[in-house]
N, C-alpha and C positions, 0 to 999 in steps of 0.2 A: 669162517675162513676167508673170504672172498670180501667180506669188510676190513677183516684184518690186513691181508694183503695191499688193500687201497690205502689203508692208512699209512706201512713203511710208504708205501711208493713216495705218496707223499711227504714221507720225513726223509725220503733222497732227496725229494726236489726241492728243500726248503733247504737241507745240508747245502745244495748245490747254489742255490739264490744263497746261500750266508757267503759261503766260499767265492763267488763274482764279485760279491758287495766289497768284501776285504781285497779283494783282488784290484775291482777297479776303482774303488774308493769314491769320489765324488763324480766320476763319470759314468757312473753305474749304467744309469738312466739311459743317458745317449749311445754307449755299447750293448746295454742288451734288446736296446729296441728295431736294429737290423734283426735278431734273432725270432723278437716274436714277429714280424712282421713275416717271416720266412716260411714260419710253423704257421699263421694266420692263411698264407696263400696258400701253402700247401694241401691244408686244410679244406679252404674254398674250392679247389680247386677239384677236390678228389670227393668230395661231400661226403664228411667221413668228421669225425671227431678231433679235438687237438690231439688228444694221444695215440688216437692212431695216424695222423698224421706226423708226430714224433715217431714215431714207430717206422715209419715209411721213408724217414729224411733218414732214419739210422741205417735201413736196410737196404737202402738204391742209390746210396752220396757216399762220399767220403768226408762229410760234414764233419765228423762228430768222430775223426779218427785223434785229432788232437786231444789232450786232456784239456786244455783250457778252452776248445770249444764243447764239448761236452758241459762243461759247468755252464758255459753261455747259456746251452740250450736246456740247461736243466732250471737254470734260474727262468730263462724267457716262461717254461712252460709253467710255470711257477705263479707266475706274473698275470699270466692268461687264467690258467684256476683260480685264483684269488678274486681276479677283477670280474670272473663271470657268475661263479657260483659260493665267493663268501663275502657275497655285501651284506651289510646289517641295517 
């Protein structure tokens, strides 16, 4: 179950990294790197995980009350799983 569940999480966050990319088109890159950069300090800061540091920018901010930053933050955190835990 708890496999299962990690896998949607991450078919939101990759839905959400799609929906940025179309959104911001060739400036992807430089828009969603405030984002991880946000979740990376938070992160640091709190010495705690990215996702629970997304979890905590959701629950103490009004970050993520817009829908287009939500997608920011869903692609940024996206961004950060791929580049830490699926190199090949």
């Amino acid at each position: 179950m708890i496999e299962q569940k990690t896998f949607r999480n991450l078919q939101l966050l990759e839905e959400g990294r799609t929906m940025a990319k179309l959104l911001c088109k060739e400036n992807y890159a430089e828009t969603v790197k405030p984002y991880i950069t946000t979740i990376e300090k938070v992160a640091e800061a709190n010495n705690e995980n990215h996702f629970e540091a997304m979890k905590r920018i959701n629950t103490t901010t009004d970050f993520t009350v817009l829908e287009e930053k939500k997608i920011l933050f869903s692609a940024a955190l996206m961004e950060i799983v791929e580049e830490k835990n699926l190199k090949f």
